[in-house]
N, CA, C and O of each residue as an XYZ file, in Angstrom:
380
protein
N       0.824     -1.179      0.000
C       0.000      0.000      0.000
C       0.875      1.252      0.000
O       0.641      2.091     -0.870
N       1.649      1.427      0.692
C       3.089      2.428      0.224
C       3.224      2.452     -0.598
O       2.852      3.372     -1.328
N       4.072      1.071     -1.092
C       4.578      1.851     -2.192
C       3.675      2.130     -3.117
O       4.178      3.058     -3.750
N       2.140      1.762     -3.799
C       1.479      2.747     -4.402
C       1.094      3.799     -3.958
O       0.703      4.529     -4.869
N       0.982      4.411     -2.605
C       0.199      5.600     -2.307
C       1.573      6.833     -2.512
O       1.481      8.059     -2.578
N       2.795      5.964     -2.574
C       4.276      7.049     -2.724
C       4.271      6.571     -4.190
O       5.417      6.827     -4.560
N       3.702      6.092     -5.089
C       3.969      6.142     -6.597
C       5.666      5.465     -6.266
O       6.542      6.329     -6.210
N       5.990      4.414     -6.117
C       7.456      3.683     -5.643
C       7.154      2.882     -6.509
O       6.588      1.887     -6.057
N       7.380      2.908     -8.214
C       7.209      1.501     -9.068
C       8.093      0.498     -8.697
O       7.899     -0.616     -8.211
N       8.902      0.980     -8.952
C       9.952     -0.569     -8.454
C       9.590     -1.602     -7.361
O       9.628     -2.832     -7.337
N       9.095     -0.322     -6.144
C       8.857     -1.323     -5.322
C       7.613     -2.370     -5.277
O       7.676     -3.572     -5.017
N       6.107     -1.350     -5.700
C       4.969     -1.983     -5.693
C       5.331     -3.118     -6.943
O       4.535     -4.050     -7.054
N       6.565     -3.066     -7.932
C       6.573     -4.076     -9.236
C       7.009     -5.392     -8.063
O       6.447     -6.487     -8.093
N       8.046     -5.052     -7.115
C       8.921     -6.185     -6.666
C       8.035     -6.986     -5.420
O       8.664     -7.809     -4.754
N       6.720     -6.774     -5.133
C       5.685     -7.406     -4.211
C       4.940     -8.330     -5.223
O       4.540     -9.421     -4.816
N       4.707     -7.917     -6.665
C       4.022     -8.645     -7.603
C       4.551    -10.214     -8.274
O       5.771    -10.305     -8.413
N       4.101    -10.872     -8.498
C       4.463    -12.086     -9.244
C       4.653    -11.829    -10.737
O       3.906    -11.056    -11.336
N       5.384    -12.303    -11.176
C       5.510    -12.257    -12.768
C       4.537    -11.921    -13.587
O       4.475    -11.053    -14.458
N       3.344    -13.161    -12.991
C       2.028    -13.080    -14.042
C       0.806    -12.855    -13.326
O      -0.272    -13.248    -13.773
N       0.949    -12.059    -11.910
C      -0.154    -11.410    -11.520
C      -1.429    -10.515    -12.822
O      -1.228     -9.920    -13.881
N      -2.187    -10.709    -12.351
C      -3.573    -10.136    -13.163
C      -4.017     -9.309    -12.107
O      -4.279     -9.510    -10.921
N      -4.040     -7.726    -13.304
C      -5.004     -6.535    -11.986
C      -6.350     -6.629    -13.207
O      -6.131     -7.189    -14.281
N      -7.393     -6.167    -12.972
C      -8.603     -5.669    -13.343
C      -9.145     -4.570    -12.769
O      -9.380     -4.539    -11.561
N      -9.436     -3.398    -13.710
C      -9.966     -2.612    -13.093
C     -11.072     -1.781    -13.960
O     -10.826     -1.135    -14.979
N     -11.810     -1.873    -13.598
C     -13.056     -1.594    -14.574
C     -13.297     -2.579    -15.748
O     -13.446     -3.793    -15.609
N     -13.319     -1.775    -17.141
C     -12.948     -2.776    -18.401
C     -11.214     -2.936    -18.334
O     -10.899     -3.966    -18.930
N     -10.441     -2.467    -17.977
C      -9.179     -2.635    -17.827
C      -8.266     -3.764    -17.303
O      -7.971     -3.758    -16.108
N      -7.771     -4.789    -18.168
C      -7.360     -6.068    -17.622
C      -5.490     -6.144    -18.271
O      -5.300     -6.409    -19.458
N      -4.653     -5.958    -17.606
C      -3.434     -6.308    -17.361
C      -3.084     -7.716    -16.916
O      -3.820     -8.454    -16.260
N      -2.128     -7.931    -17.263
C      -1.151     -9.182    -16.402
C       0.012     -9.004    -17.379
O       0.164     -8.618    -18.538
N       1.204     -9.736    -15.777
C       2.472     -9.388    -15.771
C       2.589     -8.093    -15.692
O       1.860     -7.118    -15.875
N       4.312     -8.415    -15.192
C       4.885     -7.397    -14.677
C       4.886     -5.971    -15.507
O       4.601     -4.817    -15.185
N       5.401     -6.675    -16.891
C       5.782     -5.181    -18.434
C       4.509     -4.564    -18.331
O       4.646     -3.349    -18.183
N       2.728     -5.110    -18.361
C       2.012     -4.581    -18.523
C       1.687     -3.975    -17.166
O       0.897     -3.093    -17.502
N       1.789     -3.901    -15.971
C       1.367     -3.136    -15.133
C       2.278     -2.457    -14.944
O       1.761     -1.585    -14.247
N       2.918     -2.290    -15.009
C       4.625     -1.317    -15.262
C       3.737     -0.562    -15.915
O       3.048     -0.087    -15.012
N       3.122      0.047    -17.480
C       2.872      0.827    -18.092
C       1.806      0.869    -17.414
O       1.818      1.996    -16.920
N       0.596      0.178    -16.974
C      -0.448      0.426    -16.671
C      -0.593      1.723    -15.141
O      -1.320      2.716    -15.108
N       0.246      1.291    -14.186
C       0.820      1.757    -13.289
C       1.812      3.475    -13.190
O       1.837      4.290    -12.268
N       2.352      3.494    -14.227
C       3.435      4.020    -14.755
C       2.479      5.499    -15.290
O       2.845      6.666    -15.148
N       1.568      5.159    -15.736
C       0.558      6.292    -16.675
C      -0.517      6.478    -15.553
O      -0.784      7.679    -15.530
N      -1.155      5.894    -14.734
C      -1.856      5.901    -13.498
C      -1.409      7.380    -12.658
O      -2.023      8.412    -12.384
N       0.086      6.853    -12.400
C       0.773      7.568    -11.179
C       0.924      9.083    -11.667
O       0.783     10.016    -10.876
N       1.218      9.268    -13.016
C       1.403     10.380    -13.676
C       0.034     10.974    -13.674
O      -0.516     11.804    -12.951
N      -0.291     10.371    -14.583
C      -2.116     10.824    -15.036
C      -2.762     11.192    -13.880
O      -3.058     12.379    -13.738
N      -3.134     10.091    -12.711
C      -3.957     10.330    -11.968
C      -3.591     10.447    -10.450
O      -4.464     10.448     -9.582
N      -2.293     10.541    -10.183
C      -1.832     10.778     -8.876
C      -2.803     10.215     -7.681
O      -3.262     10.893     -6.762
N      -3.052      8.508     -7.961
C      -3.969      7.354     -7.393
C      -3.248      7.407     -5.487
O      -2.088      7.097     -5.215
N      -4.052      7.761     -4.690
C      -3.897      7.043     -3.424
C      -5.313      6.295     -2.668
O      -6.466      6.710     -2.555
N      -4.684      5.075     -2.242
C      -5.760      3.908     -1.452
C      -5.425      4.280      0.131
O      -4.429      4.758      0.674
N      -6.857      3.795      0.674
C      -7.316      3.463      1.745
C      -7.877      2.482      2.445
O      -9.076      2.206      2.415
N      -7.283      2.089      2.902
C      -7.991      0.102      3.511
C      -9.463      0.788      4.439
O      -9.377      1.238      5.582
N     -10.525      0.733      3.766
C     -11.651      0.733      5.076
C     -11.726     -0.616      5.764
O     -11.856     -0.791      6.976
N     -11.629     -1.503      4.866
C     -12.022     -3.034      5.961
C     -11.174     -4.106      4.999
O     -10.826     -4.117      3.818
N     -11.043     -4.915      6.034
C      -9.804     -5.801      5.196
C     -10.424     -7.337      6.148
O     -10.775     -7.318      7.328
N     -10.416     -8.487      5.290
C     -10.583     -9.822      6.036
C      -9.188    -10.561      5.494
O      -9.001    -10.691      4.285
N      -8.199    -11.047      6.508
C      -7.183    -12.305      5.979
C      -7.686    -13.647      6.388
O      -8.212    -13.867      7.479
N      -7.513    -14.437      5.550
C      -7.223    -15.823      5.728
C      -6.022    -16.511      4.834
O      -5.885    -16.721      3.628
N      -5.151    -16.783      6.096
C      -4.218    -17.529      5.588
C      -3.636    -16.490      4.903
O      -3.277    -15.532      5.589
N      -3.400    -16.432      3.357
C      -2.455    -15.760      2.389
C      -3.275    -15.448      1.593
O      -2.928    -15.292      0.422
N      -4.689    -15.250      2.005
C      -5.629    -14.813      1.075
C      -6.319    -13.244      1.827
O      -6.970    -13.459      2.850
N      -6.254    -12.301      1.553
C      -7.040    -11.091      1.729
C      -7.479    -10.530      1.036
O      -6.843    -10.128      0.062
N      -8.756    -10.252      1.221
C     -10.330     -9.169      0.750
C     -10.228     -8.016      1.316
O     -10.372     -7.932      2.536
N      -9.926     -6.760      0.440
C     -10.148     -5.661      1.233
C     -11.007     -4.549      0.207
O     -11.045     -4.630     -1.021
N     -11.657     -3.535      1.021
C     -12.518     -2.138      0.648
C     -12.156     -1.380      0.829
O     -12.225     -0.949      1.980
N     -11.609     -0.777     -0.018
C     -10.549      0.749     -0.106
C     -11.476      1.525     -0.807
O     -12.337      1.179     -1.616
N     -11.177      2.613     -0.382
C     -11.378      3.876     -1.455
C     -10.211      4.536     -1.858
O      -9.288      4.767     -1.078
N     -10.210      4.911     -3.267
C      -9.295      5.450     -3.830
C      -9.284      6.970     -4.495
O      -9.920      7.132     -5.536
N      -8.518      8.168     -3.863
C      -8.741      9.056     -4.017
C      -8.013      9.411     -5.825
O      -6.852      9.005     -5.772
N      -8.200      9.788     -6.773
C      -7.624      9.940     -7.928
C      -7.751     11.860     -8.544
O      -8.719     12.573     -8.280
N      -6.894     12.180     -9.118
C      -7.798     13.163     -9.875
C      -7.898     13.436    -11.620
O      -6.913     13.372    -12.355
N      -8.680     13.611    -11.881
C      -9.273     13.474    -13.135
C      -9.909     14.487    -13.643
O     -10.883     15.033    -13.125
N      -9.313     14.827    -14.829
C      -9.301     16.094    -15.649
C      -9.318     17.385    -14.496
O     -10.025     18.383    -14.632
N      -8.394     17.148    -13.342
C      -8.398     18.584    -12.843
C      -9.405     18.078    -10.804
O      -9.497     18.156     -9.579
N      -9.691     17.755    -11.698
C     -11.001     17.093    -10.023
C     -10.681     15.891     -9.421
O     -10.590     14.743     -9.857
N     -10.473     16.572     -7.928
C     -10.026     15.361     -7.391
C     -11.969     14.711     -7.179
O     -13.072     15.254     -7.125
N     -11.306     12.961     -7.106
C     -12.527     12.056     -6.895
C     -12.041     11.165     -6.395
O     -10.906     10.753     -6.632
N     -13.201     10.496     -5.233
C     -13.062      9.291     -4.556
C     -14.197      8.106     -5.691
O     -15.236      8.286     -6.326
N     -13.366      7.037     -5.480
C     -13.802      5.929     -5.661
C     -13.788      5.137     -5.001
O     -12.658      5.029     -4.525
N     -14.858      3.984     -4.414
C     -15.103      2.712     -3.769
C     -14.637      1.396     -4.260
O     -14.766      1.390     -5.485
N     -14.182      0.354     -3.855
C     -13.760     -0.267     -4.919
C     -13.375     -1.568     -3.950
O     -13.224     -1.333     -2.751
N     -13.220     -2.854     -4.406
C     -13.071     -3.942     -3.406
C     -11.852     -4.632     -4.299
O     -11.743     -4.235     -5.459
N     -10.943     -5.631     -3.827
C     -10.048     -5.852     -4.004
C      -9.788     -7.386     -3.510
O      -9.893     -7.541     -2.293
N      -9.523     -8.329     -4.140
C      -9.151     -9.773     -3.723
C      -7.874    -10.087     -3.844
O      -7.331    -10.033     -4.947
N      -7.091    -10.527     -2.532
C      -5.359    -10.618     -3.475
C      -5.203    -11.767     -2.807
O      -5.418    -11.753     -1.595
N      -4.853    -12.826     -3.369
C      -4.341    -14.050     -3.484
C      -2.906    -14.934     -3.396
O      -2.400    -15.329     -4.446
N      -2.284    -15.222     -2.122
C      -0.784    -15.806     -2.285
C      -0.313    -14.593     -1.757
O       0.865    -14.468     -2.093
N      -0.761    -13.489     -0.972
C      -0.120    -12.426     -0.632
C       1.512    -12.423      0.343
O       1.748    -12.904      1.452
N       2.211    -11.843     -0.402
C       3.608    -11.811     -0.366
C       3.996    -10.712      1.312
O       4.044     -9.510      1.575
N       4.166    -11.834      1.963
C       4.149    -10.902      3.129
C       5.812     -9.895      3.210
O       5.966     -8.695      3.438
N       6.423    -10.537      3.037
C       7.758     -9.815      3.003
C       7.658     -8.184      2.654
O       8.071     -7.315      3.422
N       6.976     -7.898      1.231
C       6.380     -7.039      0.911
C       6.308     -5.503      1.699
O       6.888     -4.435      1.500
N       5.426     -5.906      2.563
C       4.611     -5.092      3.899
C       5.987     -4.373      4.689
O       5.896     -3.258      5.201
N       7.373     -5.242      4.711
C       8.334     -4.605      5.629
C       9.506     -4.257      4.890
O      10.632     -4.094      5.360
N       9.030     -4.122      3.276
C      10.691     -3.278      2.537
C      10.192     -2.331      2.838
O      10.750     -1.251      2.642
């Protein structure tokens, strides 16, 4: 969550798996090269920061409800948005 809310590509790339899959809206990536650009134009474009409202773990599996503050054409906006991450890389959490 750092390193996207500090725009840190390298780092949010080096928590990801090779062939992780994001989805977001109609928007479907996988692997690393494509969320690199996907990510890369995000951080620029829309200067994206998340918020965990509620989060459930099990095991190496966590569900969480963030809102995501973005801004767009000039206006900042919140979005709601839920999130499933799978095999979560704990190491991650303490670079």
């Amino acid at each position: 969550m750092a390193a996207f809310n500090t725009h840190d590509l390298d780092h949010l790339l080096a928590c990801l798996s090779a062939d992780t899959p994001w989805v977001t809206g109609s928007d479907r990536s996988r692997g690393i090269a494509e969320l690199a650009k996907l990510f890369e134009s995000a951080f620029t474009d829309l200067s994206p920061k998340l918020t965990i409202k509620n989060m459930v773990i099990d095991g190496n599996e966590v569900a969480c409800e963030l809102s995501e503050h973005l801004v767009v054409d000039g206006a900042t906006r919140v979005d709601h948005i839920a999130g499933s991450f799978l095999s979560v890389v704990v190491w991650c959490a303490s670079r």
